[in-house]
C-alpha positions as CSV (number, residue, x, y, z in Angstrom):
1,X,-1.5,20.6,16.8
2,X,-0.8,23.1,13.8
3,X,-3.5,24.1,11.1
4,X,-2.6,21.4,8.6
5,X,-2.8,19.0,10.9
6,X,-6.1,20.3,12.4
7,X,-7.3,20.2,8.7
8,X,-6.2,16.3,8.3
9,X,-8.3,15.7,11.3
10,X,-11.1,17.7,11.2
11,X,-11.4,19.1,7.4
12,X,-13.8,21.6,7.0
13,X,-17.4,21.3,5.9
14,X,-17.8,21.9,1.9
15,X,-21.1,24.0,0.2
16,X,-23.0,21.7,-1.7
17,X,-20.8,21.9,-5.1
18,X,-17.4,21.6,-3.1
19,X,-19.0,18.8,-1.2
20,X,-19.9,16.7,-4.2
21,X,-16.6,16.9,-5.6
22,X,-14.9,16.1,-2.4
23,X,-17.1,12.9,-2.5
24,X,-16.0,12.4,-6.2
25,X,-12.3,12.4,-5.1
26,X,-12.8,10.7,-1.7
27,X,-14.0,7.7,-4.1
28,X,-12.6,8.0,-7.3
29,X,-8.7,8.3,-6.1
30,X,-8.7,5.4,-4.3
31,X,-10.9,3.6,-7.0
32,X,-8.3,4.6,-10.0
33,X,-4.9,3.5,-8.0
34,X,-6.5,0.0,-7.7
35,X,-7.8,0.0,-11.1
36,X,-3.8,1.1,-12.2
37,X,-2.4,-1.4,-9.6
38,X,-4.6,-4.1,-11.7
39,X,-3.2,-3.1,-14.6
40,X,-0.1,-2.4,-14.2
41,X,0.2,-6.1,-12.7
42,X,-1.2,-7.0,-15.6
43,X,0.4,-5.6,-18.2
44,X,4.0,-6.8,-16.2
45,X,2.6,-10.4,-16.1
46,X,1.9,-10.2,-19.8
47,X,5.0,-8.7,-20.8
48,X,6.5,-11.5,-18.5
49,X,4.9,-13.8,-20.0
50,X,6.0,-13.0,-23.5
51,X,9.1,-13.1,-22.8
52,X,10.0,-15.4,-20.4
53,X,7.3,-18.2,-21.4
54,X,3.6,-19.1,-20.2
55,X,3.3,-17.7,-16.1
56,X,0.6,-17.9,-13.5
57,X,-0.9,-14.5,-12.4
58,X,0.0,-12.6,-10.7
59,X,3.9,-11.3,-11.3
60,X,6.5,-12.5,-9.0
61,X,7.0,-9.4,-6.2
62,X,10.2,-8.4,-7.4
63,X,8.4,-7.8,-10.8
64,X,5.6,-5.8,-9.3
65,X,7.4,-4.0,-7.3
66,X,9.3,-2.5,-10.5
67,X,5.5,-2.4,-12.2
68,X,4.2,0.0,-9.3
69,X,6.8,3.0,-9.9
70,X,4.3,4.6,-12.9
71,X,1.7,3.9,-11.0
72,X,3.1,5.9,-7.9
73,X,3.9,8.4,-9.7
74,X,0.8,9.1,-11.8
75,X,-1.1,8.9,-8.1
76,X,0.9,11.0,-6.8
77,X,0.5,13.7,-9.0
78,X,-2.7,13.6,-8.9
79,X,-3.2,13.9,-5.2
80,X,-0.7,17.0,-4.6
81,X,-2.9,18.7,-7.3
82,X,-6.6,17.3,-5.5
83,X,-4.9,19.0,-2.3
84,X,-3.6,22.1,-4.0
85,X,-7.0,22.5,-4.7
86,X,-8.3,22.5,-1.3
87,X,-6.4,25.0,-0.1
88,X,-3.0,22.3,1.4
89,X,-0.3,20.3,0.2
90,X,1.4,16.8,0.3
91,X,3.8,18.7,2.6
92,X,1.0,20.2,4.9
93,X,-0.2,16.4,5.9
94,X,3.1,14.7,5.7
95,X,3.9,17.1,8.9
96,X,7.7,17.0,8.6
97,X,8.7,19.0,11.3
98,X,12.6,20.1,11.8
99,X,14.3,18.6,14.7
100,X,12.0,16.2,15.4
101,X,12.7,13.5,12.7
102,X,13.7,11.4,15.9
103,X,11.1,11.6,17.7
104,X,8.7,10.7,14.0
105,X,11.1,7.4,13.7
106,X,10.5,6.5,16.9
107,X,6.7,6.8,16.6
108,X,6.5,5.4,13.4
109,X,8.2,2.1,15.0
110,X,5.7,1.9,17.7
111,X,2.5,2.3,15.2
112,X,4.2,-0.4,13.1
113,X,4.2,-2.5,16.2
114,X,0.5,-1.4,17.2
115,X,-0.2,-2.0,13.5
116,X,1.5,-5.5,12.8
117,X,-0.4,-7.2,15.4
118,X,-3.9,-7.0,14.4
119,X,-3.0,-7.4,10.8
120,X,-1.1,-10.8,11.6
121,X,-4.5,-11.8,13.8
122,X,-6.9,-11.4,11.1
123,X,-4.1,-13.5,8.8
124,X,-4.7,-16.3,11.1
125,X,-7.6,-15.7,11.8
126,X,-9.2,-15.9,8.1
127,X,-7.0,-18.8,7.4
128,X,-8.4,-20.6,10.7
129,X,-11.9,-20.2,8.7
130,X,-10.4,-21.5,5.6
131,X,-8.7,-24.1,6.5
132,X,-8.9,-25.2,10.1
133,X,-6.7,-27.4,12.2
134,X,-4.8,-27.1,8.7
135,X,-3.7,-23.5,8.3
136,X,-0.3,-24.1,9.1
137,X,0.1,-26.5,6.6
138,X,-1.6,-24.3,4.6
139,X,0.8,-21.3,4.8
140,X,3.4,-23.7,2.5
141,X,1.3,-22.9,-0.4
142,X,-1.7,-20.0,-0.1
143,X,1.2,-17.5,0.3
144,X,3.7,-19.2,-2.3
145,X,3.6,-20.8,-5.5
146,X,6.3,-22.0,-6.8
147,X,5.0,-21.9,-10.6
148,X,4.7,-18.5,-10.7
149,X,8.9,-17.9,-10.9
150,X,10.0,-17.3,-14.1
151,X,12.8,-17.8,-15.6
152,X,15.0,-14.8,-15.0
153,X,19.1,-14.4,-15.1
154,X,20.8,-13.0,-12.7
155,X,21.4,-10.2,-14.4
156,X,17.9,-9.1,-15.2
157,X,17.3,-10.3,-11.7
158,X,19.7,-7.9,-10.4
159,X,18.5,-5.1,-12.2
160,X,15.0,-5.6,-11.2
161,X,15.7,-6.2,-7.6
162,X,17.9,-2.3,-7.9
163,X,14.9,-0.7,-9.6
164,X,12.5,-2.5,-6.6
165,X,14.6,-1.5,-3.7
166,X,15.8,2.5,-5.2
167,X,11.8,3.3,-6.3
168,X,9.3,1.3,-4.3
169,X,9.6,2.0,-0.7
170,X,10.4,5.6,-1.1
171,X,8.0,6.1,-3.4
172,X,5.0,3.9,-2.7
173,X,4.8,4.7,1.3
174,X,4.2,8.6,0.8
175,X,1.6,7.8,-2.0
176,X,-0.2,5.2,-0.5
177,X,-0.5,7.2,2.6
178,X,-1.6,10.2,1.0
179,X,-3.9,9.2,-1.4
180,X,-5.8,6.5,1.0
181,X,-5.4,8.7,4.9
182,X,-4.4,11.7,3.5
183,X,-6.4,13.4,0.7
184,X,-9.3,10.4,0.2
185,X,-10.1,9.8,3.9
186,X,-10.1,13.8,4.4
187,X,-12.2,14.2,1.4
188,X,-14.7,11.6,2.6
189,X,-15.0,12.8,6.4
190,X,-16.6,16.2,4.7
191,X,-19.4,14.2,3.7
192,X,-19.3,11.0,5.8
193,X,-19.0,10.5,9.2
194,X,-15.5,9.8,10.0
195,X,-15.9,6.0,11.1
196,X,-17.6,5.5,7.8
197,X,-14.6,7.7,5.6
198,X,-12.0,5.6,7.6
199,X,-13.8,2.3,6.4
200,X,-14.7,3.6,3.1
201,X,-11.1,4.0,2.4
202,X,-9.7,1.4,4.3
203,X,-11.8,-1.2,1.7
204,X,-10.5,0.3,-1.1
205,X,-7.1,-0.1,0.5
206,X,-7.7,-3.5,1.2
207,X,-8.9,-4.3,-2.9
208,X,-5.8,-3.1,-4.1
209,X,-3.1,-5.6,-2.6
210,X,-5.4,-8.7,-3.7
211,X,-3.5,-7.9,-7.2
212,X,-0.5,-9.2,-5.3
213,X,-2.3,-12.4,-3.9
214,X,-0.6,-15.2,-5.5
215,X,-3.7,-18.0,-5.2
216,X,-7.2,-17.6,-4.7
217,X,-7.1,-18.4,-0.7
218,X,-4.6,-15.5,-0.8
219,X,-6.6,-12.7,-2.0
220,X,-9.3,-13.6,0.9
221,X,-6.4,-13.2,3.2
222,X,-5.2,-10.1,1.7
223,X,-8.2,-8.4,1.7
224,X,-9.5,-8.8,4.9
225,X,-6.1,-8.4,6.5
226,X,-4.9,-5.0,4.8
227,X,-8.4,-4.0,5.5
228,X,-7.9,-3.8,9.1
229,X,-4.1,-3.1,8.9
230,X,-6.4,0.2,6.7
231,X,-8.4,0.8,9.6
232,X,-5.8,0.9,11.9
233,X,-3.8,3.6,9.9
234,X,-7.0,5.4,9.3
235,X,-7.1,6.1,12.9
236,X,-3.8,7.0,13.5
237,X,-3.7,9.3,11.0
238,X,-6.7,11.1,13.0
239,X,-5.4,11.2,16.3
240,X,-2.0,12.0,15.2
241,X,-3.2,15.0,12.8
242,X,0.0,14.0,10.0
243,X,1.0,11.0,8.4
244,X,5.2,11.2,8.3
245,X,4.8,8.3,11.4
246,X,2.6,6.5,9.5
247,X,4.7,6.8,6.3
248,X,7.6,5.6,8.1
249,X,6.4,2.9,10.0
250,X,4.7,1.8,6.1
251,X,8.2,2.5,4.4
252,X,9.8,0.4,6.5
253,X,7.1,-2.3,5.9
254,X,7.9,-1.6,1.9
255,X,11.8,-2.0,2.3
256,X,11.9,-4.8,4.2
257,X,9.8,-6.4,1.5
258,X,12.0,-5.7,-1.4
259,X,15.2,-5.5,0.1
260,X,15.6,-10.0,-0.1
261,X,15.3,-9.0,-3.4
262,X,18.9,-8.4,-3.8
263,X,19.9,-12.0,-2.6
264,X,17.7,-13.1,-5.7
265,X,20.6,-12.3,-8.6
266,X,22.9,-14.3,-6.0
267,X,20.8,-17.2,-5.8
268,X,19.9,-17.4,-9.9
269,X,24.1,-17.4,-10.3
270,X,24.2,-20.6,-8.2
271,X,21.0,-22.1,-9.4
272,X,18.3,-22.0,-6.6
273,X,14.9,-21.0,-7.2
């Protein structure tokens, strides 16, 4: 294991000043991307809604996809200059290592598989408790609601769908990873012990994607289940001392999500929704 990934694991213990400011940043970063996920899903839906007509909340996907790329980037930022400031960089916990970008694929498939499964078994299993012998009935409409489409032509529709597919996989894998298991959890374990940093974080993780929940049930589900899809990355990114796995294994999570967005322009043109 090389330093920077010996300093992802085990960062070092802070004097009393440092140490209160690494508590400040182990909260507060991962407290002000959900407060900027909220509203920049906000400010899309309103813009959406003044232009398209009235809209349930939250924005369609495609749309806060798009709404996520200032937000990215102002997190970003700000976490390469909270880790300049400990003495590493984005590139130190990332872990990119020449020749080996293989290997990192490979292992970032097998921790989305190790990943995937406990998230999809606290899906079921908090819908079990919400709705019973009726969750798969269920599914139809606590993960989809058909009012909340607006009105958009295919061409808008194909622009947004570009924007979605060229900015927010690239983009919001690295951040999310760094702010939440790289710089946050790191900051945290110098004050915490490291089962409480991972949950810590992990909650805060979990918070931010109930702005994407499209009904109530939803954002129970959402929680709970990127909580523990949280955990599980918080862990990895211990044991494994870098986070380009995890950041592929999440990117491909992220492109797989916005990439169906292209078939939406195609599907406008011939009238579905």
């Amino acid at each position: 294991m090389t330093t920077s990934a010996r300093s992802l694991a085990s960062p070092p213990l802070p004097g009393r000043r440092s140490g209160s400011r690494a508590l400040a940043w182990g909260v507060g970063l991962p407290a002000l991307r959900v407060v900027l996920v909220a509203a920049a899903c906000t400010l899309a839906w309103l813009l959406l809604t003044a232009w398209a007509g009235p809209a349930d909340f939250p924005p369609p996907p495609l749309v806060a996809a798009v709404a996520m790329l200032p937000v990215n980037v102002v997190c970003l930022l700000l976490v390469v200059r909270r880790l300049r400031a400990t003495g590493t960089s984005a590139a130190a916990l990332i872990g990119y290592r020449r020749g080996r970008l293989g290997r990192d694929v490979l292992w970032g498939l097998l921790w989305l598989a190790v990943l995937y499964v406990p998230f999809v078994l606290t899906i079921m299993l908090v819908m079990w408790a919400l709705h019973g012998a009726g969750m798969f009935t269920a599914f139809e409409t606590v993960f989809f609601d058909p009012e909340a489409i607006p009105p958009l032509s295919p061409g808008v529709a194909a622009v947004l769908a570009i924007l979605a597919v060229l900015t927010f996989a690239p983009l919001n894998a690295p951040t999310e990873e760094l702010v939440y298991r790289g710089s946050a959890q790191r900051d945290l374990a110098s004050r915490m012990p490291l089962p409480a940093a991972i949950l810590v974080s992990s909650a805060f993780f979990g918070v931010q994607h109930v702005w994407y929940a499209p009904t109530p049930d939803a954002v129970i589900v959402y929680a709970c289940a990127f909580f523990v899809w949280g955990v599980g990355s918080g862990i990895i990114a211990w044991r494994q001392g870098r986070l380009l796995p995890l950041i592929i294994a999440h990117g491909l999570v992220n492109l797989l999500s916005t990439l169906p967005a292209l078939a939406v322009p195609f599907l406008l043109a011939n009238g579905v929704r």
